[in-house]
PAGUGU-784385 format. One line per 10 residues: their letters; for each residue x, z, y of N, C-alpha, C. Coordinates in steps of 0.05 Angstrom, whole numbers, plus 5000, padded with zeros to 4 digits. Each point is the difference from the previous one (the first is absolute). Example, Ala and Ser with C-alpha at 12.3 -4.5 7.8 and 13.67 -1.06 7.14 Angstrom:
<pts>
AS> 5264/5156/4886/4982/5000/5024/5018/5000/5024  4993/4986/5021/5016/5001/5024/4985/5014/5022
</pts>
This chain:
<pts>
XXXXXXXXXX> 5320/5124/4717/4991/5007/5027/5023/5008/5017  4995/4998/5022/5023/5017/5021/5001/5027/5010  4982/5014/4984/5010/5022/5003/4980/5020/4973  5001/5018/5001/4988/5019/4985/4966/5015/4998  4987/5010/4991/4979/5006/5009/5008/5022/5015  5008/5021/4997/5000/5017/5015/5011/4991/5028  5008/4971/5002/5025/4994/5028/4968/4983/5009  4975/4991/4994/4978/4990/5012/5004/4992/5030  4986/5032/5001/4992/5010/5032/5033/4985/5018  5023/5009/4996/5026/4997/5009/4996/4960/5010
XXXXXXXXXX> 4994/4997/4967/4996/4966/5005/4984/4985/5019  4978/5012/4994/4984/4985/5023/4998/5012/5026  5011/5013/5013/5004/5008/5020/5031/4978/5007  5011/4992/4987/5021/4978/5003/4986/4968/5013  4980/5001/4970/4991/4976/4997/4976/4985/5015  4983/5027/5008/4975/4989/5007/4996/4998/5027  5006/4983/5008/5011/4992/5033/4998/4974/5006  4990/4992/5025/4998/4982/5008/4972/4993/4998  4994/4970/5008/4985/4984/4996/4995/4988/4970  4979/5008/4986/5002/4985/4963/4963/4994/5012
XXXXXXXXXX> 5007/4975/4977/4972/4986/4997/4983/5011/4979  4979/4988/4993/4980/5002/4974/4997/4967/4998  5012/4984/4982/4985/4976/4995/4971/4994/4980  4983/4992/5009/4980/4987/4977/5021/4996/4979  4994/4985/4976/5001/4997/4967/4987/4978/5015  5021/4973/4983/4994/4970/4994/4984/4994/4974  4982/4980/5006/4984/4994/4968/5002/4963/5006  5002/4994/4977/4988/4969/4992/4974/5006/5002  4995/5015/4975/4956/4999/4995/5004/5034/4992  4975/5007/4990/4992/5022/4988/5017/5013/4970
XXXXXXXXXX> 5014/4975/4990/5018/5007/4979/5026/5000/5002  5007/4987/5031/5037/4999/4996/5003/5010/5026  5029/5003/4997/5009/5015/5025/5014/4981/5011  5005/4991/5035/5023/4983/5003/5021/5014/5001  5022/4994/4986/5020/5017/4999/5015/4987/5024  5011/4967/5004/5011/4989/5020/4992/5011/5029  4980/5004/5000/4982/5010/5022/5011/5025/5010  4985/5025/4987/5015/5026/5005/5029/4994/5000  5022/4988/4995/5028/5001/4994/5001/4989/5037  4990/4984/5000/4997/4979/5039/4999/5014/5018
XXXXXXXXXX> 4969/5024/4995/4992/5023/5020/5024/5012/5005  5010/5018/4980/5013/5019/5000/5037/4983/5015  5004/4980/4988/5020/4991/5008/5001/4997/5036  4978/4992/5003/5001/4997/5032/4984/5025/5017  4988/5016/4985/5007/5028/5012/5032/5005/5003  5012/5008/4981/5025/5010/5006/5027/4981/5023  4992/4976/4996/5021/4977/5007/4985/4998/5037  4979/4989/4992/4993/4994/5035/4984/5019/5011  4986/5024/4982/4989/5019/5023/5025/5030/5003  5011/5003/4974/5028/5016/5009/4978/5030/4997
XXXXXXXXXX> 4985/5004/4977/4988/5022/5000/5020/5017/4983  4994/5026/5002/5019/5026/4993/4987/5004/4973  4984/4995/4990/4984/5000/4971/4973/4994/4999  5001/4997/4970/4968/4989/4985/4986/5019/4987  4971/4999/4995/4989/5012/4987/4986/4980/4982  4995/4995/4974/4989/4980/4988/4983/5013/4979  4977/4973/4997/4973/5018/4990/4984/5027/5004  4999/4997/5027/4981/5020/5011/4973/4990/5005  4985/5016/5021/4970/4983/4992/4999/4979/5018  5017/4987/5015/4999/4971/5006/5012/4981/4975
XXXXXXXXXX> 5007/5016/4981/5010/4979/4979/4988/4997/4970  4970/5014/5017/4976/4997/4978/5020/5014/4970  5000/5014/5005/5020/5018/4974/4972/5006/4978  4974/5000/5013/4978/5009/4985/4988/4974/4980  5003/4978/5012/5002/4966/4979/5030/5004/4984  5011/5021/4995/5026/4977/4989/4998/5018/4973  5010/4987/4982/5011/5016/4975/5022/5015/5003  5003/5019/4987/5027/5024/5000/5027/4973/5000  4999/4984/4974/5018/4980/4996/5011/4980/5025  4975/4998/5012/4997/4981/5028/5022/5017/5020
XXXXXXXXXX> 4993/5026/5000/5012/5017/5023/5027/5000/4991  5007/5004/4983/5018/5013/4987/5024/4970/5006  4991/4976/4995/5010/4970/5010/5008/4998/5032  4976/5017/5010/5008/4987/5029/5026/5024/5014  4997/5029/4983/5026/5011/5011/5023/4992/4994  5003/4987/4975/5019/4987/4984/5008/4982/5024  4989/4977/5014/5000/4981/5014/5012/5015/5031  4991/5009/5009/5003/5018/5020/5033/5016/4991  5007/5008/4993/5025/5005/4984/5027/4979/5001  4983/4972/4982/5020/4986/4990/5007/4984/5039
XXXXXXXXXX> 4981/4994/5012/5005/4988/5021/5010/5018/5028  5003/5036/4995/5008/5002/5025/5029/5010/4992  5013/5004/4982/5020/4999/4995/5016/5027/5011  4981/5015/4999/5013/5025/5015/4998/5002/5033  4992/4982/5018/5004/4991/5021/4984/5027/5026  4979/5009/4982/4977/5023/5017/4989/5013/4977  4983/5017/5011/4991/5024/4970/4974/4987/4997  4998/5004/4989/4973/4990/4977/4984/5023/4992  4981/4997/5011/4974/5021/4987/4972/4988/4982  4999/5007/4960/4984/4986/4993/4970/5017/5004
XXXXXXXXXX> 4980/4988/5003/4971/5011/4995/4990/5005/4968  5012/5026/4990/4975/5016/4980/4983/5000/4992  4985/4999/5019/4977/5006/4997/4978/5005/4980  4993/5019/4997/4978/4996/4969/4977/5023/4993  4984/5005/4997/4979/5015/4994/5009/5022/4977  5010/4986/4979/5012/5004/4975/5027/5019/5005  5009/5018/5012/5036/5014/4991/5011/4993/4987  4995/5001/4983/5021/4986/4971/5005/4973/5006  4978/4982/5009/5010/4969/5012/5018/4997/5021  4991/5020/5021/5019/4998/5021/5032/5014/4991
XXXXXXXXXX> 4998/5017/4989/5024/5011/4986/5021/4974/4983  4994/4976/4990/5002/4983/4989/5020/4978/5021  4983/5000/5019/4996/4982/5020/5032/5002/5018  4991/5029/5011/5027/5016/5006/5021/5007/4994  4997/5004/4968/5027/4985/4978/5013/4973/5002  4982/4991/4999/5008/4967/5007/5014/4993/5022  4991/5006/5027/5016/4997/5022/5024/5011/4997  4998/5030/5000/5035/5019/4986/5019/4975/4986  4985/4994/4984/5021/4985/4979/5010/4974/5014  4986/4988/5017/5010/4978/5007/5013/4991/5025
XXXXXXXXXX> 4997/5032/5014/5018/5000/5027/4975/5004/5022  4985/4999/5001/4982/4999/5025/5000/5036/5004  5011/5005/5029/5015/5019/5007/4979/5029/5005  4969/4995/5006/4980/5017/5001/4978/4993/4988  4978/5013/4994/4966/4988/4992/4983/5013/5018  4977/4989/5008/4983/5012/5005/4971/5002/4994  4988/5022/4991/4976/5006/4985/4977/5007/5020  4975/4984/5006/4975/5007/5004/4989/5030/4984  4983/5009/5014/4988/5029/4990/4979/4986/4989  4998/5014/4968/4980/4985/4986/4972/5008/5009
XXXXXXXXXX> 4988/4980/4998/4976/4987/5011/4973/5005/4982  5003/5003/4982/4972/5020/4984/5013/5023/4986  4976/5017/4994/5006/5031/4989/5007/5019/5012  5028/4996/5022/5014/5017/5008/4989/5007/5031  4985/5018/5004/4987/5012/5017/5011/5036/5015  5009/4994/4994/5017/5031/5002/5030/4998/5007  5010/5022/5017/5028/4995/5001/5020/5005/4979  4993/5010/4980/5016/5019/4975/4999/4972/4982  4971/4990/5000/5009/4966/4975/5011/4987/5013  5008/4988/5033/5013/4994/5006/5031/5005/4997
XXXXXXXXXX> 5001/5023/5006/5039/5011/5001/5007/4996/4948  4973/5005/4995/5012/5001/4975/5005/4963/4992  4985/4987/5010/5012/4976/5000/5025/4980/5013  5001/5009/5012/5033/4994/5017/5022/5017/4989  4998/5019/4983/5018/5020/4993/5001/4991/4969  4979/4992/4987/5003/4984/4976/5018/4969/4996  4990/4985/5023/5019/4980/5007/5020/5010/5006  5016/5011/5021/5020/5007/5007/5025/5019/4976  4978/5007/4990/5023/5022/4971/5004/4970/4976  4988/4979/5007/5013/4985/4974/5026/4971/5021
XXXXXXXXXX> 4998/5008/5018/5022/4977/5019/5021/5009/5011  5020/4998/5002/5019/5006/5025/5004/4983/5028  4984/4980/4996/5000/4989/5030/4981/5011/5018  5009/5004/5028/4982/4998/5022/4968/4999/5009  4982/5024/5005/4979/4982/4991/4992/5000/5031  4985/4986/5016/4984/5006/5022/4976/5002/4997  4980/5021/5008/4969/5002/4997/4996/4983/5019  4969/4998/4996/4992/4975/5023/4965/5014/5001  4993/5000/5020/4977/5015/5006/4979/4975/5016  4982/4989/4997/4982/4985/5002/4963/5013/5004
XXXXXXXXXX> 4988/4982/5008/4974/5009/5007/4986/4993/4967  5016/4996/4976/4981/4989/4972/5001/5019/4988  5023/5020/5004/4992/5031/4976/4997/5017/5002  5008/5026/4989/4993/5032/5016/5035/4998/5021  4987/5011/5029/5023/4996/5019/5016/5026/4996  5026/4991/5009/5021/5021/4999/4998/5012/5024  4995/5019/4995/5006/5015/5028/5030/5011/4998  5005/5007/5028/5022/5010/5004/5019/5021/4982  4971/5019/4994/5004/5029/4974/5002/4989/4985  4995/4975/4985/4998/4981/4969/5033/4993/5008
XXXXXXXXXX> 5007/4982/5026/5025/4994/4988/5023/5011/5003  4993/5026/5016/5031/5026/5002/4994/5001/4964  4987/5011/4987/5007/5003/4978/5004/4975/4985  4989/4984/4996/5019/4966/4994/5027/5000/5007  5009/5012/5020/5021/4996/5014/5024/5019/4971  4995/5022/4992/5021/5013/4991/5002/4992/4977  4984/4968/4984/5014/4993/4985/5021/4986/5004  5026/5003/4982/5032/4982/5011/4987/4969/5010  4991/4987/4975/4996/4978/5010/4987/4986/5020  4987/5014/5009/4981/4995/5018/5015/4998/5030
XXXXXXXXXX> 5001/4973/5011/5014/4992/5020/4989/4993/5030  4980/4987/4998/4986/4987/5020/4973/5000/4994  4985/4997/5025/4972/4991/4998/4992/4983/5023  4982/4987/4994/4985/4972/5018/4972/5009/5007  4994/5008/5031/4976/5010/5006/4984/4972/5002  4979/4989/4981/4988/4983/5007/4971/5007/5018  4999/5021/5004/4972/5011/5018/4999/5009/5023  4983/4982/5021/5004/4998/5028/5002/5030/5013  5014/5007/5022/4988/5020/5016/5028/5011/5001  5009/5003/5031/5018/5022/4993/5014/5030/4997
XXXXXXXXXX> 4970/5014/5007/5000/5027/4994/5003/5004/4967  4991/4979/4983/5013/5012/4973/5024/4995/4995  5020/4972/5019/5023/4994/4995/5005/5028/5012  4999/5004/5024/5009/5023/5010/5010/5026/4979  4977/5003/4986/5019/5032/4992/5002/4989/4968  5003/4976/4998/5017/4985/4978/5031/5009/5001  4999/4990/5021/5025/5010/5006/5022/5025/5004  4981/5008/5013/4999/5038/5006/5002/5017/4977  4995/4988/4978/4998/5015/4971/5026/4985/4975  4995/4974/5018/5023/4990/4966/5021/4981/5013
XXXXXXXXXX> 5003/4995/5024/5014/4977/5017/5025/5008/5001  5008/5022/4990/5030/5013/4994/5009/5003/4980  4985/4996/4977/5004/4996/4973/5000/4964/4993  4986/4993/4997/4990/4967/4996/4987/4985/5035  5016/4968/4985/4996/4990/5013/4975/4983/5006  4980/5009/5031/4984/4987/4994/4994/4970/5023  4982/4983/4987/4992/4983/5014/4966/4992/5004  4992/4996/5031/4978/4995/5005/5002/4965/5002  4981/4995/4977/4995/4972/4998/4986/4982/5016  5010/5001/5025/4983/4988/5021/5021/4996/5027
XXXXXXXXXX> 5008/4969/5003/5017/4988/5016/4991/5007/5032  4977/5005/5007/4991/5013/5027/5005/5017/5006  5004/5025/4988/5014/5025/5017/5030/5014/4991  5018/4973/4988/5020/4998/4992/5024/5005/5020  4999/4997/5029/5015/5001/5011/4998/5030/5016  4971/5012/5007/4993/5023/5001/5009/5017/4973  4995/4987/4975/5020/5030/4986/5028/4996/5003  5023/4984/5005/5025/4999/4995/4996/5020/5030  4998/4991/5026/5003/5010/5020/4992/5031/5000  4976/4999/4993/4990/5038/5000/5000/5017/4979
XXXXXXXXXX> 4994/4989/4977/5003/5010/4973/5020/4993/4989  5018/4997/4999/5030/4987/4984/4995/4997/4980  4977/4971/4995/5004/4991/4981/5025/4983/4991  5000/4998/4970/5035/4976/4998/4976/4975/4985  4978/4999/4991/5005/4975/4973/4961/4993/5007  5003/4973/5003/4985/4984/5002/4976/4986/4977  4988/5008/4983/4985/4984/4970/4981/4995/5007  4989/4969/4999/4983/4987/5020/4999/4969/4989  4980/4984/5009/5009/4974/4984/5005/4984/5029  4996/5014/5023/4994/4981/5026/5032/5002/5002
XXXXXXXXXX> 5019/4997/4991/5025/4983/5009/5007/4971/4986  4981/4996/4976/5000/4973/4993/4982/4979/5016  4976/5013/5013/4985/4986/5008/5001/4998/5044  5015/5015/5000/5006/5000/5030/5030/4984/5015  5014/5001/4974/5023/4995/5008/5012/4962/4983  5010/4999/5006/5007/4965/4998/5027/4988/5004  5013/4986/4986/5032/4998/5003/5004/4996/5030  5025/5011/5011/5003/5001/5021/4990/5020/5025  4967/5004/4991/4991/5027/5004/4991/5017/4990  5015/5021/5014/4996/5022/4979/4994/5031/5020
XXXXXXXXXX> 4977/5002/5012/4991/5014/5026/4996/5029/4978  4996/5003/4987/5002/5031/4980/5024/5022/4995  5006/4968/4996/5043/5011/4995/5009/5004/5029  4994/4983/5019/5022/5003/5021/4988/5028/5011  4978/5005/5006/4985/5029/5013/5007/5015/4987  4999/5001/4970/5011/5026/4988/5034/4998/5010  5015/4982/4986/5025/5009/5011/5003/5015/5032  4989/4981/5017/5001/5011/5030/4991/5026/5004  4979/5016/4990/4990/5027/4994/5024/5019/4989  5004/4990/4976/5018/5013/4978/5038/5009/5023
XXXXXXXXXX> 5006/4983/5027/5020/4996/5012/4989/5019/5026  4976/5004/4996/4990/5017/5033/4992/4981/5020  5006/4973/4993/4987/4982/5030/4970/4995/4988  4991/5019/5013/4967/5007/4995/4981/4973/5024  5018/4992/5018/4986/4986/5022/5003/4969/4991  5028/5000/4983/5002/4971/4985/4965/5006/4977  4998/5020/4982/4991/5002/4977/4973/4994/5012  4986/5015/5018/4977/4996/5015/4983/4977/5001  5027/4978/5011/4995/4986/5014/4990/4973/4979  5017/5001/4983/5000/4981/4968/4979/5015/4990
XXXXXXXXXX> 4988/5024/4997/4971/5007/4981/4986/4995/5009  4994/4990/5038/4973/4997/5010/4996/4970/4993  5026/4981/4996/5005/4979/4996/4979/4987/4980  4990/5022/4979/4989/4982/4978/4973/5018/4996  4991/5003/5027/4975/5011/4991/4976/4989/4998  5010/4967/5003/4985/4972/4997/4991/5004/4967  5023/4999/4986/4994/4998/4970/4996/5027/4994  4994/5020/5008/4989/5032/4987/4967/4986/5006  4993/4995/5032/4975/4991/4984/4992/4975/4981  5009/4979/5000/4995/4991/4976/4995/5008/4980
XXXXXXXXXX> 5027/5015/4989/4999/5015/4980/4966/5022/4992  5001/5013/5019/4974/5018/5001/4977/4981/5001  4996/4976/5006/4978/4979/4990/4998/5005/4970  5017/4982/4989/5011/4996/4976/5004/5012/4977  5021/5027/5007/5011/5018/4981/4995/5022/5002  4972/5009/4993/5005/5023/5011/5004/5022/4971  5017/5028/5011/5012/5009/4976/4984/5017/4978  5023/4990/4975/4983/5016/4975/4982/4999/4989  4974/4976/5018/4976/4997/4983/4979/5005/5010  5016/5009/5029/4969/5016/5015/4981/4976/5009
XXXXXXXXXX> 5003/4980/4995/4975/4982/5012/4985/4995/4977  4986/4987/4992/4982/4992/4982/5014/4981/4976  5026/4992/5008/5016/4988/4980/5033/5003/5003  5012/4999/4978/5028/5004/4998/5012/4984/5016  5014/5002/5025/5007/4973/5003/5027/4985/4992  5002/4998/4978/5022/4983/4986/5013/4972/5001  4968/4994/4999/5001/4956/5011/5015/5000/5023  4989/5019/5019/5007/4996/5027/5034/5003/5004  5010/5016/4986/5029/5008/4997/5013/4975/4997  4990/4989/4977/5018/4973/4977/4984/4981/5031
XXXXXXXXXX> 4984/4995/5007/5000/4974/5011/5016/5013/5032  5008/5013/5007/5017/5005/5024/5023/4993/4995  5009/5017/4971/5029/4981/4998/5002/4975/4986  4972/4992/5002/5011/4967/4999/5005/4991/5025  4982/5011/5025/4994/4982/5010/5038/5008/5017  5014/5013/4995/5024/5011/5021/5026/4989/4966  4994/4982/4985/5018/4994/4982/5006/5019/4979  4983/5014/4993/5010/5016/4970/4978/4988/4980  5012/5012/4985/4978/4981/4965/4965/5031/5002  4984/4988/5008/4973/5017/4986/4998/4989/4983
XXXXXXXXXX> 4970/4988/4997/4993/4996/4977/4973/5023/4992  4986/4993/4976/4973/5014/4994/5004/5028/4995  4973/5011/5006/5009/5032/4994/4983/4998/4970  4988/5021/4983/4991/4999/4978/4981/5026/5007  4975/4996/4987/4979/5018/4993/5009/5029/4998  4987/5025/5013/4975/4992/5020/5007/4993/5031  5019/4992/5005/5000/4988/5038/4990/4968/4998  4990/4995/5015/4999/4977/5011/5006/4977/5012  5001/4979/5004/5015/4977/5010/4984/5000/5030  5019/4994/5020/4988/4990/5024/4984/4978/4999
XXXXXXXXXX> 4972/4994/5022/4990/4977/4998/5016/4981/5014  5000/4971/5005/5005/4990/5021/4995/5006/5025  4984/4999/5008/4993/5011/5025/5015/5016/5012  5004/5024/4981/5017/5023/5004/5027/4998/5015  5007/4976/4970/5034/4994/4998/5010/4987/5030  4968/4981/5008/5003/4980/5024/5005/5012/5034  4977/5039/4997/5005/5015/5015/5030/5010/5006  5014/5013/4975/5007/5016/4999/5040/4977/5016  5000/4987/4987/5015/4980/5009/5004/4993/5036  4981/4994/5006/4998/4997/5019/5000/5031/5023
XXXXXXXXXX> 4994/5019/4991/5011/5027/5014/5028/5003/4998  5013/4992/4980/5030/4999/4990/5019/4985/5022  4986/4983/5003/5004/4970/5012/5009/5005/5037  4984/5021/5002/4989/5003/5037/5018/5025/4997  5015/5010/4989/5022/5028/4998/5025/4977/4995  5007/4981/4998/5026/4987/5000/5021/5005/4974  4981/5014/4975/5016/5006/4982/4995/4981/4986  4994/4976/4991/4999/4980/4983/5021/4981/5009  5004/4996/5023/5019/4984/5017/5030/5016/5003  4995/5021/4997/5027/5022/5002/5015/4993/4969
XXXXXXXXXX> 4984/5006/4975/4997/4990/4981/5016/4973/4985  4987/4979/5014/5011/4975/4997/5029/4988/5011  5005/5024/5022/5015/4993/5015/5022/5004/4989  4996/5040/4987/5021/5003/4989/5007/4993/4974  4984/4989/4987/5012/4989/4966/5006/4975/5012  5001/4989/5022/5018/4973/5002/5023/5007/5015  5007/5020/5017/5026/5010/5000/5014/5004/4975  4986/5019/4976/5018/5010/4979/5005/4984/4990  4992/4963/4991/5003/4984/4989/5022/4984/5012  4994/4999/5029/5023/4986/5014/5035/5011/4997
XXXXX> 4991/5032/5000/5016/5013/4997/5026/5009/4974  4969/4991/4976/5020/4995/4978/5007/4975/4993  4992/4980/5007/5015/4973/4999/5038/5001/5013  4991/5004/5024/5019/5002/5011/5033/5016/4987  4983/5023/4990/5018/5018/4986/5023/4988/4973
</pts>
């Protein structure tokens, strides 16, 4: 690792910055993984969208279909292809402590620079089984851990994660639950200790500007942005420099595809289905590898695919898209 457990907190306050994605998890079928696939995503995240880091196998990457072995492959993969290039955050995740404890070993050992753990999701109803399970994981790892707070388990409140907070390891957390009076004194309580992030690309430029946020975990910079454009990155940079009237002006820019998106994706599960399909067939339709999701999410119908395309279509990002992987091509010939 690059630094120590007790050096955590120090670390990711280095590291956790910028704009980082969440990619889906590539499959052939229900039994294999594409490995070429995920190796493509991730390669043209880093190369043509120029993101600041990844988070891999989280719950867009159906971490709940995969085997421990499966996961444990795709950080390996994630590893072998970024070469050091941005930080890497693997998904944990597990009901089980001792699994996730496992899991989190595994990343340690193979370089992936943080983990992050879901609050387990049956049993733990109370804040005390909560903190004793993150403190059981955390006493057998020395890497990094970030909590991640979601609408599927008992929620962390603010008082749950000041004390989360004074374990060493414990670095970051990912508010996956809307509203921002709880980001609010999220912050107010642990935003000086650990680094946190609100998982939601819409009021992203309102926290850098008013809340000083630094770090972005979100999957809408794979699916908004496209070689050549890259309207996430340039607003944050322009924010991050004080030209707030440049940054403005590029966020109102894409509030074509926020609603799409809110057709489509909407977050965490709150509609009646995961929307996963919808993820993998967006970045087909803008040149990245989808592909099937696996039980229990669902496949889009046609119909769907035929809608959803065509909203894509009338926002100029399919054409933005095409345009720019025939620059990059022209561009490396040339080279």
């Amino acid at each position: 690792m690059k630094y120590k457990r007790n050096e955590a907190k120090e670390a990711a306050r280095e590291m956790l910055r910028g704009v980082w994605t969440a990619l889906p998890t590539s499959f052939l079928d229900a039994e294999r993984l594409d490995e070429k696939g995920i190796a493509s995503n991730l390669e043209h995240s880093i190369t043509h969208l120029k993101i600041d880091g990844h988070y891999c196998i989280g719950n867009v990457g159906e971490f709940w279909a995969m085997t421990n072995e499966e996961r444990m492959r795709v950080a390996e993969i994630n590893v072998d292809v970024n070469k050091g290039r941005v930080p890497l955050i693997a998904g944990c995740h597990h009901q089980n402590p001792a699994e996730a404890a496992k899991l989190a070993k595994h990343a340690q050992d193979i370089g992936i620079d943080f983990v992050i753990i879901l609050t387990p999701y049956m049993a733990a109803r109370g804040d005390d089984a909560v903190y004793d399970y993150y403190k059981y994981v955390a006493d057998r790892v020395d890497i990094g851990i970030c909590l991640f707070n979601t609408n599927q388990g008992h929620p962390l409140s603010p008082k749950l994660a000041q004390r989360l907070a004074t374990i060493p390891n414990i670095c970051g957390y990912k508010q996956g639950v809307a509203g921002m009076a709880g980001a609010t004194m999220l912050r107010d309580k642990i935003g000086s200790q650990i680094e946190v992030s609100i998982a939601d690309e819409a009021p992203w430029l309102y926290n850098i500007a008013i809340c000083g946020d630094h770090w972005l975990l979100n999957y809408c910079p794979h699916l908004y942005q496209v070689p050549g454009y890259l309207p996430v990155r340039d607003y944050t940079l322009a924010a991050q420099k004080g030209d707030f009237n440049k940054a403005v002006e590029i966020c109102k820019s894409i509030e074509p595809l926020r609603t799409v998106i809110s057709r489509w994706i909407p977050g965490y599960g709150s509609s009646t289905r995961m929307a996963i399909a919808e993820q993998k067939y967006w970045m087909e339709l803008v040149g990245m590898v989808g592909g099937p999701v696996r039980a229990p999410c669902g496949e889009m119908t046609e119909a769907d695919k035929k809608a959803m395309k065509a909203d894509l279509e009338a926002t100029g990002l399919i054409a933005k898209a095409q345009a720019g992987f025939a620059a990059a091509r022209q561009e490396k010939r040339a080279a």
